[in-house]
Each structure stands twice: as C-alpha cells, then as structure tokens.
TIRO-2110 file (N, C-alpha, C; in Angstrom, 1 decimal):
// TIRO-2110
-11.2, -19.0, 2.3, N, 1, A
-11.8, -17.8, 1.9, CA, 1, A
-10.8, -16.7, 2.2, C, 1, A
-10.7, -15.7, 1.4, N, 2, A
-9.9, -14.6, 1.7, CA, 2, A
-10.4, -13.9, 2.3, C, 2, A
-10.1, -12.9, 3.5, N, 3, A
-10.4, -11.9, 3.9, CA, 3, A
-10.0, -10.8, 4.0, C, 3, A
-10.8, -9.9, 3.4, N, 4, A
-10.9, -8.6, 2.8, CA, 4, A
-9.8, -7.8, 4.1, C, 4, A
-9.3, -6.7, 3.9, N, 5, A
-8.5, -5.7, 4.7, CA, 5, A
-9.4, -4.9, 4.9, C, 5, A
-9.6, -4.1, 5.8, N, 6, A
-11.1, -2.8, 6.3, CA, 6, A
-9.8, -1.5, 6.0, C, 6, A
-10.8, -0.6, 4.7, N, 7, A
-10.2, 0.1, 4.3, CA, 7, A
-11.0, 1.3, 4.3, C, 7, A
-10.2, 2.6, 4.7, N, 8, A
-10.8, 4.0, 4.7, CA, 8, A
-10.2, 4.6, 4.1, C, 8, A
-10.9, 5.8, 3.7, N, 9, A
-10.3, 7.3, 3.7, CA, 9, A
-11.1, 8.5, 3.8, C, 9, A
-10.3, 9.1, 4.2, N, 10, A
-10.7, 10.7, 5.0, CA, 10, A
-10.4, 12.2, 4.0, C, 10, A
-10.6, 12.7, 4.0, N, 11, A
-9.7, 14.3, 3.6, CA, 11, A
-9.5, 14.7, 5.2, C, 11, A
-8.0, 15.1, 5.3, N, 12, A
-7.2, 15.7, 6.2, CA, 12, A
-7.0, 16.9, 6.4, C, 12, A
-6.7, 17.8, 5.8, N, 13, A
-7.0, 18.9, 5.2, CA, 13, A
-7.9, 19.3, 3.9, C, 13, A
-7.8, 20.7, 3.4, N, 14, A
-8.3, 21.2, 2.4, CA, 14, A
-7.4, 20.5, 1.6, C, 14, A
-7.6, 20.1, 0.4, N, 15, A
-6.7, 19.4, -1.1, CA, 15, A
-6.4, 18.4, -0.5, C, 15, A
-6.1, 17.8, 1.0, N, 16, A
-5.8, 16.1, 0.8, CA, 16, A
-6.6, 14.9, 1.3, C, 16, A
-6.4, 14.2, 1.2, N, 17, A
-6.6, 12.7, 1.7, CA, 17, A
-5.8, 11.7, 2.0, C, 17, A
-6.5, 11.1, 3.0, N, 18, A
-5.1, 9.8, 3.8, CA, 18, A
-6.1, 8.1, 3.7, C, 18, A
-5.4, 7.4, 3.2, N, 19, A
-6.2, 6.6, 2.5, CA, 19, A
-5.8, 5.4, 3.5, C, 19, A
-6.6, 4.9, 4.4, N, 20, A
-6.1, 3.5, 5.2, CA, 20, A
-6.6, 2.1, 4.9, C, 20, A
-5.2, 1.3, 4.7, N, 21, A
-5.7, -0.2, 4.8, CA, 21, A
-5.2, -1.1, 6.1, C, 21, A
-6.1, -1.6, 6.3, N, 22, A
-5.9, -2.7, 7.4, CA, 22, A
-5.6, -3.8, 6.8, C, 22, A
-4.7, -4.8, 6.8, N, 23, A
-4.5, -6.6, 6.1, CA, 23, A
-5.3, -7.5, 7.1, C, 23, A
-6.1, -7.5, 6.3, N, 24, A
-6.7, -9.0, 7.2, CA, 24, A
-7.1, -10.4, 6.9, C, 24, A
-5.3, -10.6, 6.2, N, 25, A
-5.5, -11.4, 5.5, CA, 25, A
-4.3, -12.1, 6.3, C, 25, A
-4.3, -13.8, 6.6, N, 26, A
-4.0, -14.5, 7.4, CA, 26, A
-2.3, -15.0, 7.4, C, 26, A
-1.4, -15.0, 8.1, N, 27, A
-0.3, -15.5, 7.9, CA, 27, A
-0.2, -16.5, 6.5, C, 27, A
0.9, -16.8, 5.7, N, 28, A
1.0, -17.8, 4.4, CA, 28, A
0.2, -17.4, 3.5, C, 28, A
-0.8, -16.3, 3.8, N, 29, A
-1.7, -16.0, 2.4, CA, 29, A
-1.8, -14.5, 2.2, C, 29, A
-0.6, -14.3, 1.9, N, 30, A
-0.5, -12.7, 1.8, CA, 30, A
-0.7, -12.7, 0.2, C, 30, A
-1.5, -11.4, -0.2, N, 31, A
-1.6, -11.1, -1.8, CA, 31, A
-2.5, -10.1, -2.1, C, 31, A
-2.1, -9.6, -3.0, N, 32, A
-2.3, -8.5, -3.7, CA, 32, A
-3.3, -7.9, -3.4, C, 32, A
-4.1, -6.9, -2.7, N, 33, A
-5.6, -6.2, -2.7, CA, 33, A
-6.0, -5.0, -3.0, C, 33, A
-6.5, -4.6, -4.0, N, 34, A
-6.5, -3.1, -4.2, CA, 34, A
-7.2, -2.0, -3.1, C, 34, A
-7.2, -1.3, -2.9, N, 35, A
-7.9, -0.4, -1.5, CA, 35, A
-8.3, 1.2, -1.2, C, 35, A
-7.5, 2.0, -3.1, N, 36, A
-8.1, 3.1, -2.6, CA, 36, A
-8.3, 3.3, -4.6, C, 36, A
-9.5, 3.9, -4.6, N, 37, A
-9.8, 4.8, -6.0, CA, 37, A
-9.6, 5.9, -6.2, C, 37, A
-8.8, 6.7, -6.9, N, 38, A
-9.1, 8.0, -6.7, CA, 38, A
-10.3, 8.8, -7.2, C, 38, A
-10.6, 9.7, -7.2, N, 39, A
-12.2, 10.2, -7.4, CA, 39, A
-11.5, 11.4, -8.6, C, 39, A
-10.9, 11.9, -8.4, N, 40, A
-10.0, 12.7, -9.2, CA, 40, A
-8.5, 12.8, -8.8, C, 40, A
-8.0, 13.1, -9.7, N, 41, A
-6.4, 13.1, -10.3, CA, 41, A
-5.8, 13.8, -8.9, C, 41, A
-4.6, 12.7, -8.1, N, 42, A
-3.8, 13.3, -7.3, CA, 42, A
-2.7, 12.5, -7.2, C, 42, A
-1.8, 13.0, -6.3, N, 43, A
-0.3, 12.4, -6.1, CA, 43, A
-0.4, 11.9, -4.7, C, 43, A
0.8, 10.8, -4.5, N, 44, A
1.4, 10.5, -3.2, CA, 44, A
2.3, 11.3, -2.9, C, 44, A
2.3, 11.7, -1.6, N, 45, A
3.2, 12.6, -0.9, CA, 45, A
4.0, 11.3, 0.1, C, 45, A
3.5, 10.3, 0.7, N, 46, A
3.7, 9.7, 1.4, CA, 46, A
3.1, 8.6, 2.1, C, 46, A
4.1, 7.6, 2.6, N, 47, A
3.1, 6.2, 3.3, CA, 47, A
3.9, 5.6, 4.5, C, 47, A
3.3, 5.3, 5.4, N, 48, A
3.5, 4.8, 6.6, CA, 48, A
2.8, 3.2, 6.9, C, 48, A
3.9, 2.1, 7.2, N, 49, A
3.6, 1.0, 6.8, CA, 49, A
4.1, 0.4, 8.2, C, 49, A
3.2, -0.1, 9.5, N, 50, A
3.6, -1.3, 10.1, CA, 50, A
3.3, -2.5, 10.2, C, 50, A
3.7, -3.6, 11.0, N, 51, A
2.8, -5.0, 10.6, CA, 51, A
3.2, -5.2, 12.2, C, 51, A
2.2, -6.0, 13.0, N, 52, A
2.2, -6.8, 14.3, CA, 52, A
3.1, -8.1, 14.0, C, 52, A
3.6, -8.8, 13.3, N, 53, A
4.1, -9.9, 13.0, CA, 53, A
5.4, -9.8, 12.1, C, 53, A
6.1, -9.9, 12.1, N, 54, A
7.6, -9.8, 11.2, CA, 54, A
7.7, -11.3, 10.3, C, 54, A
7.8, -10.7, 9.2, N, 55, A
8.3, -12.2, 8.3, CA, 55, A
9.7, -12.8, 8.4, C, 55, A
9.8, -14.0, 9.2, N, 56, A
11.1, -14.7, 9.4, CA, 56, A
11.3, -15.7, 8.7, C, 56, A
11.0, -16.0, 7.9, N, 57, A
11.0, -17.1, 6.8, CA, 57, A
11.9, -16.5, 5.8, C, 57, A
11.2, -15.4, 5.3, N, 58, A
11.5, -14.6, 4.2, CA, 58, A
11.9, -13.5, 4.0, C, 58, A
13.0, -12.9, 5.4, N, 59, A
13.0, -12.2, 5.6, CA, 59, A
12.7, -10.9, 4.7, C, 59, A
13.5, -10.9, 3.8, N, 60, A
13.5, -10.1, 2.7, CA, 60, A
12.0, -9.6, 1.8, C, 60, A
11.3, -10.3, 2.0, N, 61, A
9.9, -9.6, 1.4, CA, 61, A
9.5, -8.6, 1.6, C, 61, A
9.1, -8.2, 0.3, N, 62, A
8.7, -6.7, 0.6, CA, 62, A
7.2, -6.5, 0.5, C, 62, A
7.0, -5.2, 0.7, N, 63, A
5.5, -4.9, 1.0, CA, 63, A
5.5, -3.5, 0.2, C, 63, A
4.9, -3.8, -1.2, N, 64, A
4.6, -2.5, -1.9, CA, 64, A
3.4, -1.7, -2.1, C, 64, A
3.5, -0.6, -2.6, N, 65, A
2.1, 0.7, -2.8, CA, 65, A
2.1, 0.6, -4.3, C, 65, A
1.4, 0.1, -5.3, N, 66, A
1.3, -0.1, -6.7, CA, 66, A
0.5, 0.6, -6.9, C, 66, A
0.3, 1.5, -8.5, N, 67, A
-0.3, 2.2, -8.6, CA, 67, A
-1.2, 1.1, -9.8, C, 67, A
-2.5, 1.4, -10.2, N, 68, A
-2.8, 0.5, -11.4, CA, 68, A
-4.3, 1.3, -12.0, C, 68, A
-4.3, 1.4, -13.0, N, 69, A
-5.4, 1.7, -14.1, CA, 69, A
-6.4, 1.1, -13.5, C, 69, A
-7.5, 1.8, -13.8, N, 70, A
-9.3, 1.1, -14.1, CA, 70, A
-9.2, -0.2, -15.0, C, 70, A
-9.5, -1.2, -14.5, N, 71, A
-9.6, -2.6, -15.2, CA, 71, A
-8.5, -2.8, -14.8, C, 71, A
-7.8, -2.8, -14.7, N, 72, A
-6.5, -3.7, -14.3, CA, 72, A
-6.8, -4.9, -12.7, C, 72, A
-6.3, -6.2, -12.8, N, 73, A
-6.1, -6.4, -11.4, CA, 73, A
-5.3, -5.9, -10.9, C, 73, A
-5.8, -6.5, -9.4, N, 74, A
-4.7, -5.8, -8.0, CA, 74, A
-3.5, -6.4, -8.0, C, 74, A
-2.3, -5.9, -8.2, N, 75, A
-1.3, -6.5, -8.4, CA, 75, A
-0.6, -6.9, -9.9, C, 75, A
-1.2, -6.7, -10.5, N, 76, A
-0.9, -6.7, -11.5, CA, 76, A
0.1, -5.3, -12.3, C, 76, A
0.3, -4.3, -11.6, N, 77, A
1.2, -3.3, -11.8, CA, 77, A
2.9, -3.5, -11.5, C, 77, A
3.4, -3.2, -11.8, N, 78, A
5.1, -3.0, -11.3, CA, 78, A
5.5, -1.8, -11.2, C, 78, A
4.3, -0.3, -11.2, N, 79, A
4.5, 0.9, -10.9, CA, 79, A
4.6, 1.3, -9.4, C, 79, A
5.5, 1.3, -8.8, N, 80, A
5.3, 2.0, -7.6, CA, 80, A
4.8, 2.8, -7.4, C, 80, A
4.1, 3.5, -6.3, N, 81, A
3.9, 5.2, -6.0, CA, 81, A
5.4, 5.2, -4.7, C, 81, A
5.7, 4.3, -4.2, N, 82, A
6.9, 5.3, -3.1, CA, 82, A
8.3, 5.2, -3.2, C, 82, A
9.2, 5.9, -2.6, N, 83, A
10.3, 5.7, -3.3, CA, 83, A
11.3, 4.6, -2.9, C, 83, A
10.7, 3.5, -2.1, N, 84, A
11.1, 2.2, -2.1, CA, 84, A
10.6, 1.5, -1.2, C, 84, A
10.0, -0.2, -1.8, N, 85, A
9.0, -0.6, -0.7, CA, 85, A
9.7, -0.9, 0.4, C, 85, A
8.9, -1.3, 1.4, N, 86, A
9.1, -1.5, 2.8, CA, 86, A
9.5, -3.2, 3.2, C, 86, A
10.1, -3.9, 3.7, N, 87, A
10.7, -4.7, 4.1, CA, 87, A
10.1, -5.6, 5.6, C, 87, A
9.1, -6.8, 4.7, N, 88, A
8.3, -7.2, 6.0, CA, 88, A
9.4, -8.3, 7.4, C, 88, A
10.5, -8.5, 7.2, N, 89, A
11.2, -9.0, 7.8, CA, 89, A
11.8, -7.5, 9.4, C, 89, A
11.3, -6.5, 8.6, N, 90, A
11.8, -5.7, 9.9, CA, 90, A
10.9, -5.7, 11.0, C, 90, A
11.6, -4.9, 12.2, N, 91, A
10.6, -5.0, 13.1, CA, 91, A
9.3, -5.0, 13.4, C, 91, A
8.6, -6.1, 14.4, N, 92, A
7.5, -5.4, 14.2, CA, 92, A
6.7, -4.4, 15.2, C, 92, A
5.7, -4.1, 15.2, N, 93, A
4.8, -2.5, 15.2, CA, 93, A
5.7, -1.4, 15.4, C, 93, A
6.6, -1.3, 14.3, N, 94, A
7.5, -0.1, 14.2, CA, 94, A
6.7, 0.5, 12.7, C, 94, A
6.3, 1.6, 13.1, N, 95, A
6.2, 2.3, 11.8, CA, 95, A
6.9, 2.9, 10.5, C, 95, A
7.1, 3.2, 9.7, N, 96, A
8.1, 3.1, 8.9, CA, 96, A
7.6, 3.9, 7.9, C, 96, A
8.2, 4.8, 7.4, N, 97, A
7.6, 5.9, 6.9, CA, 97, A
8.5, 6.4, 5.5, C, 97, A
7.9, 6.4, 4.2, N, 98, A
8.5, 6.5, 3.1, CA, 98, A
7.8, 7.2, 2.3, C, 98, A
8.7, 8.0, 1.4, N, 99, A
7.8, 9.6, 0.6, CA, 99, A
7.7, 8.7, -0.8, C, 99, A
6.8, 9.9, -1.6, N, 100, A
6.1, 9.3, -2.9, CA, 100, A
7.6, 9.2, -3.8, C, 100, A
7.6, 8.7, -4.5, N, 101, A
8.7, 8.2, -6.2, CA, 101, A
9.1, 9.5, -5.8, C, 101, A
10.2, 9.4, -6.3, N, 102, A
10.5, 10.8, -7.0, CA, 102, A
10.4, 10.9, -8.3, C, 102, A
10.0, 9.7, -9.2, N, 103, A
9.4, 9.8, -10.3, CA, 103, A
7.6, 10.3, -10.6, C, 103, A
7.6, 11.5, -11.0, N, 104, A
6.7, 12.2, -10.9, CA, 104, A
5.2, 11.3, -11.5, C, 104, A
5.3, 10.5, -12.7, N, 105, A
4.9, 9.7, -13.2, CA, 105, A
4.2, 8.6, -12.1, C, 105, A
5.1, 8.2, -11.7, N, 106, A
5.0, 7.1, -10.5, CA, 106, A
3.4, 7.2, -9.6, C, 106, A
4.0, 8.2, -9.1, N, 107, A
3.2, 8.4, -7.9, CA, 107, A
1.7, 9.5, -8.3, C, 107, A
1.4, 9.6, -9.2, N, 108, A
0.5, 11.1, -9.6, CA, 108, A
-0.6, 9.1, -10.4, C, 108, A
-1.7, 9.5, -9.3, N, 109, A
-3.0, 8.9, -10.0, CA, 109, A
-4.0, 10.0, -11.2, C, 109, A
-4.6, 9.3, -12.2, N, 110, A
-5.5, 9.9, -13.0, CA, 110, A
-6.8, 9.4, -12.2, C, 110, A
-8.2, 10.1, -12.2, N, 111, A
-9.1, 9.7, -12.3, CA, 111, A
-9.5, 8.0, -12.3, C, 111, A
-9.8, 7.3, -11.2, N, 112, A
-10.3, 6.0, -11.8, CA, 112, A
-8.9, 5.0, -11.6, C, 112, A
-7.7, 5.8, -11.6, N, 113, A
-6.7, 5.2, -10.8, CA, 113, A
-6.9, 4.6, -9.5, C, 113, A
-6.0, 3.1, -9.1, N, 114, A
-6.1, 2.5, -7.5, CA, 114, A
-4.6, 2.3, -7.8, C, 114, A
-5.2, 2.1, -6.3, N, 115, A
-3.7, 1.8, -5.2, CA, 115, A
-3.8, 0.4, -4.6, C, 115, A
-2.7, -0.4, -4.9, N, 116, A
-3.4, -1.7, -4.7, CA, 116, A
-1.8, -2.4, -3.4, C, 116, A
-2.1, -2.9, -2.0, N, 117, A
-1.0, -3.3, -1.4, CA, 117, A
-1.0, -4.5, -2.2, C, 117, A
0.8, -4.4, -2.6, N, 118, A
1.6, -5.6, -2.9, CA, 118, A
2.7, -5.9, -2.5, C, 118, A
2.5, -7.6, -1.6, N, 119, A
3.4, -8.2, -1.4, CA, 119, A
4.4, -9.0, -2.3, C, 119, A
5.2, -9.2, -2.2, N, 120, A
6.7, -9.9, -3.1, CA, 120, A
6.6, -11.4, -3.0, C, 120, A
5.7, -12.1, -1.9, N, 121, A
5.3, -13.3, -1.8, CA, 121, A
3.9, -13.5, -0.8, C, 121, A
3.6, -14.8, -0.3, N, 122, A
2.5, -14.6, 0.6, CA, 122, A
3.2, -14.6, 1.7, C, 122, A
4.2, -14.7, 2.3, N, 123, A
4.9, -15.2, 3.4, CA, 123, A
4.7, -16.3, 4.2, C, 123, A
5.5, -16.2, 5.1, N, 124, A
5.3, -17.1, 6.3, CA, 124, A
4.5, -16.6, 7.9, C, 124, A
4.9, -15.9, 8.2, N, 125, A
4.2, -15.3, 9.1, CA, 125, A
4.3, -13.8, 9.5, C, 125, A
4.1, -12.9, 8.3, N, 126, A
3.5, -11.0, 8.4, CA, 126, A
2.4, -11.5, 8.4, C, 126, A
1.7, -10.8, 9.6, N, 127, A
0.2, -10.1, 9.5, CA, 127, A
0.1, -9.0, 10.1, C, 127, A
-1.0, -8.5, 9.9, N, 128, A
-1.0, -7.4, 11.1, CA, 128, A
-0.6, -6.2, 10.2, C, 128, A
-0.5, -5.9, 8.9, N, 129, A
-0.4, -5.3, 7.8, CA, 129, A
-1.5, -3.9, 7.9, C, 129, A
-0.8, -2.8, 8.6, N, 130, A
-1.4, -1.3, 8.6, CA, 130, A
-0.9, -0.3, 7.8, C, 130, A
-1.6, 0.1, 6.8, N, 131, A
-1.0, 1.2, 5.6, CA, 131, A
-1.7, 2.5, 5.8, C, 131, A
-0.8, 3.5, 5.8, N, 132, A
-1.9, 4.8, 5.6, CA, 132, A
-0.9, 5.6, 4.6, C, 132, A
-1.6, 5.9, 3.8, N, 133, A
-0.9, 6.6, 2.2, CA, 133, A
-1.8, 8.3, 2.6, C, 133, A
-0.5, 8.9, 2.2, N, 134, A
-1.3, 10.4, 2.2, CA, 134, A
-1.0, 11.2, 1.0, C, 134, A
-2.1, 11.4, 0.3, N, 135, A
-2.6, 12.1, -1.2, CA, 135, A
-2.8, 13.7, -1.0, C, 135, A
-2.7, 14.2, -2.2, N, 136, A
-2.8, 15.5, -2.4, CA, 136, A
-3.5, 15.8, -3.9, C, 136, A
-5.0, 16.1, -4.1, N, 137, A
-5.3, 16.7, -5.0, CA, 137, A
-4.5, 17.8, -6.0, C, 137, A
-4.1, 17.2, -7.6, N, 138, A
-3.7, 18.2, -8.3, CA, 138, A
-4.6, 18.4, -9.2, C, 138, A
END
C-alpha cells in the first residue's frame, strides 16, 4: 500500500502561499504524488527540497516540481515549475534551494492547476523527501 505524503499549505504573507509536502513514501517505491491545487491563478517564486536519506544506487536521480492541468495524473507532466530539478544522490538533510523556470509559462499555475513531486525513478534508498514551494498570487 502506498503511503500518502502529509501535505499543507499556509498564506505567508499578503498575496502568497508556501505549499508543503512531506514523502512518506518508503525507500524502492518512490513516485509521482500530486500535493498542491491552486485555488486561483499564481506563479512559483521558489522551492526548497531536502531528503534524510541520499540515493546511492542512483545516484543521479532527480527529484522534480511538475506543474499539471485538472484531470491530468500526477506525473504525468514534463512541465517543470523550477529552474532545474534537484538531485537525490546529494547530500543528505541539506536543503537546497532553487527559483521558479525562468520560463514564465512554466511556473505560472491557472485555476485548478497542481503541483505534483516527481521522481526520475523509485530509487533505492531516498526517503525522507521535504518540499516547501513558495507561490505568489497573480
């Protein structure tokens, strides 16, 4: 059985929100989970990504912020919102902190738009997978 990630979000200021996912999903079964809706139309400014466990298998896997339509599955996008995913073979509980696309397209959700974490594989042993994305109302 999969286990869900415990996911929030807050408004941080006036006009933003910071959207958090927790992975709690088990070493070898990493995959796709969607985790924030937007309520109305905003951009990514930014995302901060660490994991308790480093992937040494594979090294090279990455760990992305996909943007994806209403109806779409999780994972099913190849749109990024940041301007390059994160690398689960790096250290771990190091935070790591990357700004929205610079493709304006990229990172700007519509209404009913999600944000879904996507990994490059399930790995071998990342867990411990903490996301916090920070949005801005346009």
């Amino acid at each position: 059985m999969k286990k869900l990630g415990f996911i929030s979000a807050k408004r941080i200021s006036s006009g933003c929100v910071e959207a958090v996912y927790v992975n709690g999903q088990a070493a070898g079964a990493q995959a796709a989970e969607a985790f924030f809706t937007a309520d109305e139309a905003c951009e990514v400014v930014a995302a901060s990504e660490s994991h308790s466990a480093k992937e040494i298998a594979a090294p090279t896997m990455t760990i992305d912020i996909v943007k994806e339509a209403s109806g779409a599955a999780a994972g099913t996008s190849t749109t990024s919102v940041l301007e390059s995913a994160w690398v689960g073979g790096d250290d771990a509980d190091t935070p790591v902190r990357k700004a929205g696309s610079a493709t304006l397209a990229s990172k700007q959700l519509a209404k009913g738009d999600r944000l879904s974490f996507k990994p490059s594989a399930t790995g071998t042993q990342l867990t411990g997978v903490i996301i916090t994305v920070e949005l801005k109302y346009i």
